[in-house]
Biopython code that builds the backbone (N, CA, C, O; Angstrom):
import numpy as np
from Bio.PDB.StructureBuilder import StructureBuilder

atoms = [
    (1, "UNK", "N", (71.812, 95.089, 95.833)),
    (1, "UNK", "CA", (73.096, 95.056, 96.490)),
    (1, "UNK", "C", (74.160, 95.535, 95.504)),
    (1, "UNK", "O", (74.367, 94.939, 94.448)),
    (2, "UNK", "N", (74.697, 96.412, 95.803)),
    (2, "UNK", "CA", (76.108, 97.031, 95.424)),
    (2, "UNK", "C", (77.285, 95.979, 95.067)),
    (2, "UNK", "O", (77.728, 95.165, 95.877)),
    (3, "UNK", "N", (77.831, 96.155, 93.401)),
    (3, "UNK", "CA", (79.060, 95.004, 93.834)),
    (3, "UNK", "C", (80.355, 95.540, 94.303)),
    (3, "UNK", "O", (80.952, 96.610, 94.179)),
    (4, "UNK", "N", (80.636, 94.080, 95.058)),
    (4, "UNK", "CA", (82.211, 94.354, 95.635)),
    (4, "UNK", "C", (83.289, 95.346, 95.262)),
    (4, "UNK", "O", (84.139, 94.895, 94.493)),
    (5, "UNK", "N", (83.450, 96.749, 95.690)),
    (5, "UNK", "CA", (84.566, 97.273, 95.364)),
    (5, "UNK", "C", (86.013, 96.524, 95.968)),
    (5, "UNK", "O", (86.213, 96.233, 97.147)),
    (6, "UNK", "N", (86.917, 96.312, 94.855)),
    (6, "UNK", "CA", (88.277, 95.878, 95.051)),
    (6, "UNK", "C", (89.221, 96.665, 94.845)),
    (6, "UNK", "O", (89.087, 97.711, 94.210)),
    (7, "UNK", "N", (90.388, 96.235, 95.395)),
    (7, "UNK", "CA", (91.591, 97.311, 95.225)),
    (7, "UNK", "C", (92.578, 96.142, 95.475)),
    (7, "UNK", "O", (92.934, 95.897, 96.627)),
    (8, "UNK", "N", (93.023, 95.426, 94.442)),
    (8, "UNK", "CA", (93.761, 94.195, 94.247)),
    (8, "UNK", "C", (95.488, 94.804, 94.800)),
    (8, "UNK", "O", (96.300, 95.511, 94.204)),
    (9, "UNK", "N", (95.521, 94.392, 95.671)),
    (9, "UNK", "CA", (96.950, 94.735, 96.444)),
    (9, "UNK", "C", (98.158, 94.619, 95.168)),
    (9, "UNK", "O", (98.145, 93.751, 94.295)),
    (10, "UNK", "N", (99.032, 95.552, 95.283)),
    (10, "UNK", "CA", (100.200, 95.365, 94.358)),
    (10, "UNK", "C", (101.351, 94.601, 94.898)),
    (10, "UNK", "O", (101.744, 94.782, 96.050)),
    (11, "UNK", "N", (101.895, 93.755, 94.091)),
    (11, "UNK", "CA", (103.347, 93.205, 94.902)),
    (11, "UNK", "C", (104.072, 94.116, 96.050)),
    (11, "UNK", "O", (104.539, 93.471, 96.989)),
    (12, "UNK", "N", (104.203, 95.351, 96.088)),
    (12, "UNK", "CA", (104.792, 96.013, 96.671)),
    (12, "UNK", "C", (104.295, 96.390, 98.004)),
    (12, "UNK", "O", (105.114, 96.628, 98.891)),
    (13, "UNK", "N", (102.784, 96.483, 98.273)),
    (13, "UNK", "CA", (101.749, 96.105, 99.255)),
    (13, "UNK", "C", (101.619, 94.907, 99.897)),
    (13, "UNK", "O", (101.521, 94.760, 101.115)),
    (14, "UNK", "N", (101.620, 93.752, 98.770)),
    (14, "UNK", "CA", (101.363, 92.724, 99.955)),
    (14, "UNK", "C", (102.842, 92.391, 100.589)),
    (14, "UNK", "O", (102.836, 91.496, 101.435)),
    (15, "UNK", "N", (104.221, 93.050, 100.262)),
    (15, "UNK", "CA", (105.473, 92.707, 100.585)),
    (15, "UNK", "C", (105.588, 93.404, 101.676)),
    (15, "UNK", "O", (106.377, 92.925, 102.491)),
    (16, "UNK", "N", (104.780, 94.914, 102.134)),
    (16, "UNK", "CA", (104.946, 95.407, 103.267)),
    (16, "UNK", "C", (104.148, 94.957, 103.777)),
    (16, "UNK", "O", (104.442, 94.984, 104.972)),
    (17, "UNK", "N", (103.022, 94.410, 103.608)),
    (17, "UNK", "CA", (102.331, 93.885, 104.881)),
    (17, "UNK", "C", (102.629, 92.434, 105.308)),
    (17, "UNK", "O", (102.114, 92.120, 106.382)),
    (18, "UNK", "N", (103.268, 91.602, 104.761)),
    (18, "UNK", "CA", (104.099, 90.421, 104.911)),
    (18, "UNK", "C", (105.048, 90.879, 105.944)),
    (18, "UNK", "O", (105.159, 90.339, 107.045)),
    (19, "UNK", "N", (105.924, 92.190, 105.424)),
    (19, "UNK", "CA", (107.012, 92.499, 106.370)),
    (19, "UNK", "C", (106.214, 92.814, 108.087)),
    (19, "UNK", "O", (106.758, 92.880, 109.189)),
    (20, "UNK", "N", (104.949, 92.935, 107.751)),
    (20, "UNK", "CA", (104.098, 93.389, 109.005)),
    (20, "UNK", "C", (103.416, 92.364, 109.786)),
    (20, "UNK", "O", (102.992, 92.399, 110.941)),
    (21, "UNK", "N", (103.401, 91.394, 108.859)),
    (21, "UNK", "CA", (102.910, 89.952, 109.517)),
    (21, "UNK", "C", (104.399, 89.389, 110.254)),
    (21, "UNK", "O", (104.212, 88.968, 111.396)),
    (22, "UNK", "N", (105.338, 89.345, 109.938)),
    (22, "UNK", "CA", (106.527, 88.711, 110.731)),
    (22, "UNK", "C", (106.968, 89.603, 111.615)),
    (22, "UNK", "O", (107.459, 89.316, 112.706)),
    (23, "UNK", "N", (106.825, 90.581, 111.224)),
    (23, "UNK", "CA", (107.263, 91.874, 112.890)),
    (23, "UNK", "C", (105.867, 90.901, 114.206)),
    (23, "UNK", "O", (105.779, 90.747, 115.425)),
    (24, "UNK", "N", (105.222, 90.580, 113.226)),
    (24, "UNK", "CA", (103.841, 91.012, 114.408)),
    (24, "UNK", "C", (104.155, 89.162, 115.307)),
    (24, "UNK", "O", (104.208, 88.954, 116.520)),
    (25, "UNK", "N", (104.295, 88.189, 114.235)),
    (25, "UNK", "CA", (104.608, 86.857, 114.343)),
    (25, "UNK", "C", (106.084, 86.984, 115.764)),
    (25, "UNK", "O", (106.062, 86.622, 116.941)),
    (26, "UNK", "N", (106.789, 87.406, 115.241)),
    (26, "UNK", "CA", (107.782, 87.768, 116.471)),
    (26, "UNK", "C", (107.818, 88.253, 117.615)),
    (26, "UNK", "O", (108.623, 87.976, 118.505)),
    (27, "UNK", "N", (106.828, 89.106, 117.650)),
    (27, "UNK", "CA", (106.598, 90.179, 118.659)),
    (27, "UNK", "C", (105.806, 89.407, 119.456)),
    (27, "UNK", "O", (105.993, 89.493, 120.669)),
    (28, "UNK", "N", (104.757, 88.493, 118.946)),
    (28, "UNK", "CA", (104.036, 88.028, 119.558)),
    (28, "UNK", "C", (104.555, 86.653, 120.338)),
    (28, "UNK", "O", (104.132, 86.099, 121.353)),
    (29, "UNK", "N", (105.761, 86.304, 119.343)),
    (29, "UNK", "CA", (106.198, 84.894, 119.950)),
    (29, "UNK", "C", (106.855, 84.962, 121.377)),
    (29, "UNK", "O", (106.862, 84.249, 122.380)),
    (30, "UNK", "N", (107.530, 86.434, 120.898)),
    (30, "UNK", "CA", (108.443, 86.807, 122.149)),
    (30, "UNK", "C", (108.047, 87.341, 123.666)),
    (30, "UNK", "O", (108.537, 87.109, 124.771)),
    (31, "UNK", "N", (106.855, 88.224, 123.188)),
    (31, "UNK", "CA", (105.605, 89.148, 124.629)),
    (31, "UNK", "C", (104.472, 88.479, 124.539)),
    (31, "UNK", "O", (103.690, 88.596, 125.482)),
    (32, "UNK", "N", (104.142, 87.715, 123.524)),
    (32, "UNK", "CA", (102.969, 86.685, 123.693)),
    (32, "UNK", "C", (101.716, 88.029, 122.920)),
    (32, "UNK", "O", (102.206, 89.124, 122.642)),
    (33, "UNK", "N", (100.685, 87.870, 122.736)),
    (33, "UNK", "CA", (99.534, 88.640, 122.443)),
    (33, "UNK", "C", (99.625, 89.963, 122.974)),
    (33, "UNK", "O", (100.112, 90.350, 124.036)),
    (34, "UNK", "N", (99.058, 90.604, 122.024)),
    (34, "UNK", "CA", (98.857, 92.088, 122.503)),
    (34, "UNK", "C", (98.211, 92.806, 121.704)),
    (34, "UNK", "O", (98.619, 92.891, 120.546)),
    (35, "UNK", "N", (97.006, 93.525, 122.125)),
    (35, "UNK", "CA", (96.458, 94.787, 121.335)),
    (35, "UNK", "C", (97.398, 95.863, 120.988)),
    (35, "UNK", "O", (96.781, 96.838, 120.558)),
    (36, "UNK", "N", (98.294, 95.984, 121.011)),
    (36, "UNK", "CA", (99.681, 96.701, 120.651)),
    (36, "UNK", "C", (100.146, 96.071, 119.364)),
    (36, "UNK", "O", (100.128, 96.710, 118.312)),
    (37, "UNK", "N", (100.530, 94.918, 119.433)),
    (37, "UNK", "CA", (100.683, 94.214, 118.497)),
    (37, "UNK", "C", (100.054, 94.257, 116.816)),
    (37, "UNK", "O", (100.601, 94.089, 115.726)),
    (38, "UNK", "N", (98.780, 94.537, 117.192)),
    (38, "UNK", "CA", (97.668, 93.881, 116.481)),
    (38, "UNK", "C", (97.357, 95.286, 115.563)),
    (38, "UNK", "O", (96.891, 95.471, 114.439)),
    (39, "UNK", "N", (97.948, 96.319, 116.825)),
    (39, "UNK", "CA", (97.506, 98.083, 115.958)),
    (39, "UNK", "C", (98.783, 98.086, 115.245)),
    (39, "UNK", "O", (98.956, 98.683, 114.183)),
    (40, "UNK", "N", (99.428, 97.590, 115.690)),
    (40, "UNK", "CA", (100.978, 98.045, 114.362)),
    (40, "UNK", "C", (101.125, 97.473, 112.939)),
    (40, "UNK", "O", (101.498, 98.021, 111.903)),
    (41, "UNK", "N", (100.643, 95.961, 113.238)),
    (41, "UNK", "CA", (100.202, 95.241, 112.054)),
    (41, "UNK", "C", (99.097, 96.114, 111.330)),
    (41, "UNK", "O", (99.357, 96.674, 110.264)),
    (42, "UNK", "N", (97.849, 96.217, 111.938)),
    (42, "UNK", "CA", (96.632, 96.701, 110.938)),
    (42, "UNK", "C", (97.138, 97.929, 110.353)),
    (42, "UNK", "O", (97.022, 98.136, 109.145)),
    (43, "UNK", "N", (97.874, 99.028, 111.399)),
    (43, "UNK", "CA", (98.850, 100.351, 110.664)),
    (43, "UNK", "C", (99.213, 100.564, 109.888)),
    (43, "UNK", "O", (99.134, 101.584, 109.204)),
    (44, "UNK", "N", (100.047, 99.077, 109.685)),
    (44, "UNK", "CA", (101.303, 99.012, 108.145)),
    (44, "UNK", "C", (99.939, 98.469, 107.535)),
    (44, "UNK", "O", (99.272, 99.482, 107.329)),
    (45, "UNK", "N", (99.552, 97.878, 107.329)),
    (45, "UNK", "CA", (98.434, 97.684, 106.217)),
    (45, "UNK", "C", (97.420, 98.525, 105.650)),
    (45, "UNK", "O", (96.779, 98.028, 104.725)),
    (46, "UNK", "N", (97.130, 99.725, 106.016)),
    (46, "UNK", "CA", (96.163, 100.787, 106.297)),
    (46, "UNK", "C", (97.726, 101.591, 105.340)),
    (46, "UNK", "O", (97.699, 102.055, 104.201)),
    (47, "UNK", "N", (98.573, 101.538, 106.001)),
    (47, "UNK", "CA", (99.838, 102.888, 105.674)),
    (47, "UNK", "C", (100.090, 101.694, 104.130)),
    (47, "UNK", "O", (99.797, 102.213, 103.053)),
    (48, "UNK", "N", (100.444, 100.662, 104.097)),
    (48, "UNK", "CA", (100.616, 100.138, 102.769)),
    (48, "UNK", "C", (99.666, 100.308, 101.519)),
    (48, "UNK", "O", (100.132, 100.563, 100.408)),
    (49, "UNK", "N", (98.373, 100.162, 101.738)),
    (49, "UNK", "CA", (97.311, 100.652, 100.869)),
    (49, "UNK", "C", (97.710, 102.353, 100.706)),
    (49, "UNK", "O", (98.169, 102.613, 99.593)),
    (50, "UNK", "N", (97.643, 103.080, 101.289)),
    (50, "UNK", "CA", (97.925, 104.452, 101.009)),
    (50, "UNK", "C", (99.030, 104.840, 100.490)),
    (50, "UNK", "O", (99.158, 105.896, 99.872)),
    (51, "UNK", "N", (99.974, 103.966, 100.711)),
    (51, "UNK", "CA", (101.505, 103.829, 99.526)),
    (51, "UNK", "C", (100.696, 103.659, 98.174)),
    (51, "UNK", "O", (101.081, 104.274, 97.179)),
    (52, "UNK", "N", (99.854, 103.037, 98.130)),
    (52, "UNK", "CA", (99.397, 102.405, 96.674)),
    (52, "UNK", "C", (98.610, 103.134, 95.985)),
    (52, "UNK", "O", (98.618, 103.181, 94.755)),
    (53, "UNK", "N", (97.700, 103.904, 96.887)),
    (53, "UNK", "CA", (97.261, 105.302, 95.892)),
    (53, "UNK", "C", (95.986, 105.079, 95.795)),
    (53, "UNK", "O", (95.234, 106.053, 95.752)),
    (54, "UNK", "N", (95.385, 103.577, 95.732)),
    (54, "UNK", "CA", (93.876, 103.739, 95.576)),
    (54, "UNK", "C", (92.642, 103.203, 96.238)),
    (54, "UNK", "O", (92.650, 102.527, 97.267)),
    (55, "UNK", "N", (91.610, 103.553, 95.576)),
    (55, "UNK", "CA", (90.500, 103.593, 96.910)),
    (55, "UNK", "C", (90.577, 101.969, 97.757)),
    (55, "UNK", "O", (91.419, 101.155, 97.379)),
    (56, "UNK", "N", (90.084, 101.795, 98.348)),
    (56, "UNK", "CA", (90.344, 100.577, 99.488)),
    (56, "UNK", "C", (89.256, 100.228, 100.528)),
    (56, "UNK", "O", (88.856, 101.264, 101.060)),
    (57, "UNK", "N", (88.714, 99.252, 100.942)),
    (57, "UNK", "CA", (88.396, 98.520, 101.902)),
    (57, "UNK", "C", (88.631, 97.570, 102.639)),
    (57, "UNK", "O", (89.626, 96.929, 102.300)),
    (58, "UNK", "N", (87.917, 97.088, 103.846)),
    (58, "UNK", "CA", (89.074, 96.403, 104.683)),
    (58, "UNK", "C", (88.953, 95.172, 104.053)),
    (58, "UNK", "O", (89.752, 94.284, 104.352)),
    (59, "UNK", "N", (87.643, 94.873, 102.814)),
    (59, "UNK", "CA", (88.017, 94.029, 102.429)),
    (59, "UNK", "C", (89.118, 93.350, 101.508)),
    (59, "UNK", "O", (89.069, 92.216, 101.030)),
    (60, "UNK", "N", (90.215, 94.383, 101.356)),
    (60, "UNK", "CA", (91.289, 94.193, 100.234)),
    (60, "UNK", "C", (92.714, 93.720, 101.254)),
    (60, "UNK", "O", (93.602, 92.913, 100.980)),
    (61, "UNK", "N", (92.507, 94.638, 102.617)),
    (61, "UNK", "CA", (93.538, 93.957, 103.315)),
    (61, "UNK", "C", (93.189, 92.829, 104.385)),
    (61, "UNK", "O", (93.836, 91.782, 104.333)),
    (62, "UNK", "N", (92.111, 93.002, 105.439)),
    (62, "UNK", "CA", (91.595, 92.149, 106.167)),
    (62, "UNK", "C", (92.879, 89.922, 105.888)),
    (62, "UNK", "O", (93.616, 89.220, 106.580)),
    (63, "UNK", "N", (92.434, 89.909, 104.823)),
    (63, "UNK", "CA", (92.843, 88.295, 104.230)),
    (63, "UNK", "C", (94.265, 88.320, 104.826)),
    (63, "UNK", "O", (94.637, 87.297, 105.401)),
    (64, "UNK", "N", (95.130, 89.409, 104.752)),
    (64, "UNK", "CA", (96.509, 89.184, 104.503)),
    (64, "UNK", "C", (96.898, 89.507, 105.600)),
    (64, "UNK", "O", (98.124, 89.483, 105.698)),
    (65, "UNK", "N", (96.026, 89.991, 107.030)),
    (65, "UNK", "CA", (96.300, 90.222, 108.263)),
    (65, "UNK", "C", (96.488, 88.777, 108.863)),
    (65, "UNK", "O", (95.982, 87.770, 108.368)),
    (66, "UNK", "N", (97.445, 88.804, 110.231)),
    (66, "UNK", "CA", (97.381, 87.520, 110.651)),
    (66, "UNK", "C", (95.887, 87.451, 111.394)),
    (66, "UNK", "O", (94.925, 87.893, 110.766)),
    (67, "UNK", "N", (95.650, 86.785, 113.003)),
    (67, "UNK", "CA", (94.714, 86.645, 113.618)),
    (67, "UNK", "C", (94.769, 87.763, 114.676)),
    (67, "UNK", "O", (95.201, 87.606, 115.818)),
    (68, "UNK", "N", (94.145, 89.237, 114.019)),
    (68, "UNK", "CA", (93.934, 90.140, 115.381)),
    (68, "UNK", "C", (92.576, 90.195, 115.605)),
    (68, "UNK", "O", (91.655, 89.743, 114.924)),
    (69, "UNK", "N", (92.559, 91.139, 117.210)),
    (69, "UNK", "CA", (91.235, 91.357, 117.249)),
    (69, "UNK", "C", (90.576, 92.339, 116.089)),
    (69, "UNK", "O", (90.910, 93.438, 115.648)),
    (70, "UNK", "N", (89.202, 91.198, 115.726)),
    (70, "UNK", "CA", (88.729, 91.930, 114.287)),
    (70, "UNK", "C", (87.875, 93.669, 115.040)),
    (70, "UNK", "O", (87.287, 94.335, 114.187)),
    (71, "UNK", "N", (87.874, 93.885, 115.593)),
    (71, "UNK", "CA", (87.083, 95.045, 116.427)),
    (71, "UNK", "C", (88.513, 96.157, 116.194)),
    (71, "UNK", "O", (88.219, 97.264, 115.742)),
    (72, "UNK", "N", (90.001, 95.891, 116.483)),
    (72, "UNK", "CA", (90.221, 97.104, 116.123)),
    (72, "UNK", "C", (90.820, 97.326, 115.080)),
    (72, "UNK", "O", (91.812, 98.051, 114.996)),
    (73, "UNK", "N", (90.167, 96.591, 113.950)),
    (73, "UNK", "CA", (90.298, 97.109, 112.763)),
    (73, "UNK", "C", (89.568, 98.328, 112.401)),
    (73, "UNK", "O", (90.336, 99.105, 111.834)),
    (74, "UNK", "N", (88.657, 98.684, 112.484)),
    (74, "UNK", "CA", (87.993, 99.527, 112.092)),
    (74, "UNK", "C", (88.482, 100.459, 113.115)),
    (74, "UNK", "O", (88.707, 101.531, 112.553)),
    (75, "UNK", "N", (88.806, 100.539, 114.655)),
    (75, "UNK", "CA", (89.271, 101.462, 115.318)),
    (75, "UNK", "C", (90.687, 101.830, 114.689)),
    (75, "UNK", "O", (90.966, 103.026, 114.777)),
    (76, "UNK", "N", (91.697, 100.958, 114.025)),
    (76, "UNK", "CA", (92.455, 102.012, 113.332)),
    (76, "UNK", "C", (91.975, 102.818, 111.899)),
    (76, "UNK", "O", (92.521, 103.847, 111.501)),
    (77, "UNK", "N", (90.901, 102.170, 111.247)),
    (77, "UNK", "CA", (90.439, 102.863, 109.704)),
    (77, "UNK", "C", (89.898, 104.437, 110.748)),
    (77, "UNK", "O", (90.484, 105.382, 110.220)),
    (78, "UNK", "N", (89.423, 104.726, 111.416)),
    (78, "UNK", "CA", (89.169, 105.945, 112.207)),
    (78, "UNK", "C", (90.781, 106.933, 112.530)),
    (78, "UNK", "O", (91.150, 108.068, 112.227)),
    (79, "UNK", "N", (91.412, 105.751, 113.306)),
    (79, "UNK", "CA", (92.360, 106.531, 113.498)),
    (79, "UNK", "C", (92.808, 107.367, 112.160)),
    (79, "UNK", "O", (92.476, 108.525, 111.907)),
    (80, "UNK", "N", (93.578, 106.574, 111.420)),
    (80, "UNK", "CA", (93.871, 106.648, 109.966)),
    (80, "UNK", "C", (93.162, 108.131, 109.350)),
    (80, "UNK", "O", (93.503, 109.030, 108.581)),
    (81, "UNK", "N", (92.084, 107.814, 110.113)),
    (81, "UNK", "CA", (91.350, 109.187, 108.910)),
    (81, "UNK", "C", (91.748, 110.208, 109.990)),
    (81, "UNK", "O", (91.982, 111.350, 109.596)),
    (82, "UNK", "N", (91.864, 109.911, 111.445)),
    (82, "UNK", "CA", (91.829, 111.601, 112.537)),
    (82, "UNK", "C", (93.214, 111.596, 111.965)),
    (82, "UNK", "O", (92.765, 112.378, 111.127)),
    (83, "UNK", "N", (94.598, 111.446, 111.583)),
    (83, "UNK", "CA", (95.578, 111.370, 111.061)),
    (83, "UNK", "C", (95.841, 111.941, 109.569)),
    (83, "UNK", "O", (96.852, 112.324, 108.980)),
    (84, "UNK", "N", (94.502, 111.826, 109.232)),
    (84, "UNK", "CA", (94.421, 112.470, 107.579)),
    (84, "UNK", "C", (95.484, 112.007, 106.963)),
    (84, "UNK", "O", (96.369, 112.759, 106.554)),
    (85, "UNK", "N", (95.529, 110.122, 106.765)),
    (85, "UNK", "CA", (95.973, 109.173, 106.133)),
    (85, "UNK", "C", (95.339, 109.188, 104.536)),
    (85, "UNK", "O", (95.695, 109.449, 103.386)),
    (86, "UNK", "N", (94.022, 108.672, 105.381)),
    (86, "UNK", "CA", (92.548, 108.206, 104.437)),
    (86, "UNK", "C", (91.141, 109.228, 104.501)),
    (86, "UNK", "O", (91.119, 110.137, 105.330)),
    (87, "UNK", "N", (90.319, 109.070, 103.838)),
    (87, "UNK", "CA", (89.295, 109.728, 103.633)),
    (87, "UNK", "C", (88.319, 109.095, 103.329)),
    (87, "UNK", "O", (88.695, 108.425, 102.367)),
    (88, "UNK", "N", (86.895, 108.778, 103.603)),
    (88, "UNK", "CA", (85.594, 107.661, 103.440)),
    (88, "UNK", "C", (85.271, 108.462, 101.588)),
    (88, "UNK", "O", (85.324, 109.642, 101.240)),
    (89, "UNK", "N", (85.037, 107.543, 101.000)),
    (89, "UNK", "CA", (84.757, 108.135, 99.774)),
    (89, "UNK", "C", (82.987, 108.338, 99.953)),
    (89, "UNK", "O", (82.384, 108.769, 98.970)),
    (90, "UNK", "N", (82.460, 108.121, 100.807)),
    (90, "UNK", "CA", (81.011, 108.021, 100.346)),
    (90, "UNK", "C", (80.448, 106.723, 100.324)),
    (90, "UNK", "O", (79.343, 106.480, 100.808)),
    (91, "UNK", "N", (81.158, 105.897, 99.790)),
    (91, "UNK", "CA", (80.483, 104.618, 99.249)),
    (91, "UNK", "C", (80.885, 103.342, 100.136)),
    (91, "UNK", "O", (81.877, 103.153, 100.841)),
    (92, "UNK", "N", (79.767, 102.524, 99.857)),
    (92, "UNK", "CA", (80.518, 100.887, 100.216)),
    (92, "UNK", "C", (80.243, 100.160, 99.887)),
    (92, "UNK", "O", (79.475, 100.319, 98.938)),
    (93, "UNK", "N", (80.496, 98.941, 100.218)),
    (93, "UNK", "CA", (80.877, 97.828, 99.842)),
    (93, "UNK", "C", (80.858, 97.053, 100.966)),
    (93, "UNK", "O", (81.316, 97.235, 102.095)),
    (94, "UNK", "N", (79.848, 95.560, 100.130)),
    (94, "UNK", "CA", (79.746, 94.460, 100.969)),
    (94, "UNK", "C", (80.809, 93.639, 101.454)),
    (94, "UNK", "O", (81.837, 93.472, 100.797)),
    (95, "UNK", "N", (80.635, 93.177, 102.446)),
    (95, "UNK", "CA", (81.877, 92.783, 103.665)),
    (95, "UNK", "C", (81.954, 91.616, 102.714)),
    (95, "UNK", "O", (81.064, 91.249, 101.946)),
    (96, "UNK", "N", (83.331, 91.008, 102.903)),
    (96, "UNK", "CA", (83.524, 89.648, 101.984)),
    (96, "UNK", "C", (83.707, 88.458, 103.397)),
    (96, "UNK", "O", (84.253, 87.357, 103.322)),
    (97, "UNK", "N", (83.200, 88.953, 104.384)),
    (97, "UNK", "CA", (83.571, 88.594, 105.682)),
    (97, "UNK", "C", (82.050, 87.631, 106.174)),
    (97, "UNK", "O", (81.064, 88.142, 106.704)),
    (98, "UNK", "N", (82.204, 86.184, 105.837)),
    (98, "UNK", "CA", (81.053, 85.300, 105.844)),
    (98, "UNK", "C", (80.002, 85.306, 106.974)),
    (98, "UNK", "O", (78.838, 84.911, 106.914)),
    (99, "UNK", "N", (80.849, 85.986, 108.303)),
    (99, "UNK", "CA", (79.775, 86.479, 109.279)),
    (99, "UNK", "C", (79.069, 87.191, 109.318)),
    (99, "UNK", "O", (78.021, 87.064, 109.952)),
    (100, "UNK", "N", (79.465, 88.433, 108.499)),
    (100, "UNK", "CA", (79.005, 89.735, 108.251)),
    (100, "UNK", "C", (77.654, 89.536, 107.418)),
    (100, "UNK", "O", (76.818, 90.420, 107.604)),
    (101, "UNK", "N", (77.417, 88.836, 106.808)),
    (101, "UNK", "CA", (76.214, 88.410, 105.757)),
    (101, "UNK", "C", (76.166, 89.490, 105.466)),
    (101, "UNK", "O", (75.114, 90.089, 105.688)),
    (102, "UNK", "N", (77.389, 90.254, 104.790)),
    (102, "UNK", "CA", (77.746, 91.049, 103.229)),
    (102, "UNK", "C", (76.974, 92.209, 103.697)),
    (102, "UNK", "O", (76.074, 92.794, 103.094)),
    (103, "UNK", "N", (77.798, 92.626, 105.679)),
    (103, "UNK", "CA", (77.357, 93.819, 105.351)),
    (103, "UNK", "C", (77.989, 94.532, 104.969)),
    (103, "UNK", "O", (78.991, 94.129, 104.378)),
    (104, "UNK", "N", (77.744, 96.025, 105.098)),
    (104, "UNK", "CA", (78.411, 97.138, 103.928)),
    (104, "UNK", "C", (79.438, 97.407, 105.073)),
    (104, "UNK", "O", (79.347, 97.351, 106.299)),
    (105, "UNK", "N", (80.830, 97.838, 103.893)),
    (105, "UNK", "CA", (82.173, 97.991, 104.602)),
    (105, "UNK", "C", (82.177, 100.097, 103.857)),
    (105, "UNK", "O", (81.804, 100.480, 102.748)),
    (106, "UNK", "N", (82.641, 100.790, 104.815)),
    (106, "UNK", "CA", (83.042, 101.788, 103.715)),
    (106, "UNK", "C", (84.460, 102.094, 102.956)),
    (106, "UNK", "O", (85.518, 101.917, 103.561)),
    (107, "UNK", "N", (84.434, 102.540, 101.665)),
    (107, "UNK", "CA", (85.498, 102.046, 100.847)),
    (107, "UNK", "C", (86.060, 103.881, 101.404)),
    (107, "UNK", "O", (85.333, 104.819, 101.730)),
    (108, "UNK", "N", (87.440, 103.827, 101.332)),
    (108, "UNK", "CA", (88.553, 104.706, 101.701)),
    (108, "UNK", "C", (89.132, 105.170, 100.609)),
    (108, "UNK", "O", (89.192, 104.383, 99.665)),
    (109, "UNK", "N", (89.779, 106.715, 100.406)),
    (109, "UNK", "CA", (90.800, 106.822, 99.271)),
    (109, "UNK", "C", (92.042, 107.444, 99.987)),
    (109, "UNK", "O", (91.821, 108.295, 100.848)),
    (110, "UNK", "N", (93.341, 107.089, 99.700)),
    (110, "UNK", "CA", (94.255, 107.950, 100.418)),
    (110, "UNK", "C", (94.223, 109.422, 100.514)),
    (110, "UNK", "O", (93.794, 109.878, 99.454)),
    (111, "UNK", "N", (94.471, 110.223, 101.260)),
    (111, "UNK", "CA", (94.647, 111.687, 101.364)),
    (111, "UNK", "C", (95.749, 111.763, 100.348)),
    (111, "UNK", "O", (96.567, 110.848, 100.444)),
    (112, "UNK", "N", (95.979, 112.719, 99.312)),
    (112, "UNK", "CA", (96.696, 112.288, 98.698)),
    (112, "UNK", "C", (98.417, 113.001, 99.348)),
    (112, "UNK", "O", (99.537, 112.545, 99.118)),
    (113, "UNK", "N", (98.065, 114.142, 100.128)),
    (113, "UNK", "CA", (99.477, 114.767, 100.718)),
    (113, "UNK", "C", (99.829, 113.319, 101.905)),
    (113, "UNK", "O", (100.934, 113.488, 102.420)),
    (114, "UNK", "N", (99.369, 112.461, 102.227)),
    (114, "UNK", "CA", (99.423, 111.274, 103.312)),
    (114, "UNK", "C", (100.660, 110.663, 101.955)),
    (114, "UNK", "O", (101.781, 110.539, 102.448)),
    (115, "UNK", "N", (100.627, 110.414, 100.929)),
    (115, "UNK", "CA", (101.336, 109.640, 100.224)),
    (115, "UNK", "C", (102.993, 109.442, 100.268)),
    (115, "UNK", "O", (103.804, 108.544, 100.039)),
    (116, "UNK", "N", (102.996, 111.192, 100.816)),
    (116, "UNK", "CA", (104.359, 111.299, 101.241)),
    (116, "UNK", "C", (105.136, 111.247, 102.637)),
    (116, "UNK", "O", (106.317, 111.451, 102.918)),
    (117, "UNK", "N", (103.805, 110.829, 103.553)),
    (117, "UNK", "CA", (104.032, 110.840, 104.914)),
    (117, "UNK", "C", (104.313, 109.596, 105.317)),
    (117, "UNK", "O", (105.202, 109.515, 106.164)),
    (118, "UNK", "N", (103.642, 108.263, 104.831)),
    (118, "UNK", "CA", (104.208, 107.315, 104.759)),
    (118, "UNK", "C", (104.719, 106.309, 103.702)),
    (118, "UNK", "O", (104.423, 105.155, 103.393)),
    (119, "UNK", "N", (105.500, 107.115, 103.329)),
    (119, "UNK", "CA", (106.298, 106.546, 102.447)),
    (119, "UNK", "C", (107.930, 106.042, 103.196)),
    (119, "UNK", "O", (108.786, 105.496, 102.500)),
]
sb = StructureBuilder()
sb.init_structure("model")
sb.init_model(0)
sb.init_chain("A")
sb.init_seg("    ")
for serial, (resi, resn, name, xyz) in enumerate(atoms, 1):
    if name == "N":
        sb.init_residue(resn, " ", resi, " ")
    sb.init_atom(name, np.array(xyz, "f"), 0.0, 1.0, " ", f" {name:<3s}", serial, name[0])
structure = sb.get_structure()
């Protein structure tokens, strides 16, 4: 088994995705639940890692998401890449996700012209 690739969030990362947890906390208090909701949050977290420059899996942001559906997480890591955000490096990495019984996640690197798109 492969060890855990990490990409330890920078203050400046976990502050936008905080800012993405209370958009999402509001939104939700106010329209109640929504798969709408849930893609804007995982977005800014996907677009915050790619502010940061380096390689990534969902196991680096996943923790700091509130409670979405875990299914379209990975439907935005797709989007993200048809967007030419992110790019699959090849490699992965075991899920830190206790259901998953450590299956393999694939690790991401930003596109690097994406750096200036969401910024």
């Amino acid at each position: 088994m492969s060890a855990i690739v990490e990409c330890i969030p920078t203050a400046k990362t976990r502050a936008a995705i905080a800012a993405g947890r209370r958009a999402y906390r509001a939104s939700t208090e106010e329209h109640g639940p929504s798969d709408e909701w849930d893609r804007r949050v995982i977005d800014r977290a996907i677009r915050a890692f790619v502010r940061q420059g380096e390689p990534f899996s969902v196991n680096d942001f996943r923790p700091l998401l509130p409670e979405v559906r875990k299914c379209l997480i990975s439907r935005r890591l797709i989007a993200a890449q048809e967007d030419g955000l992110i790019r699959w490096t090849g490699r992965v990495t075991p899920s830190t996700l206790p259901s998953t019984k450590a299956a393999h996640v694939h690790v991401y690197k930003p596109v690097s012209e994406a750096h200036d798109a969401v910024a």
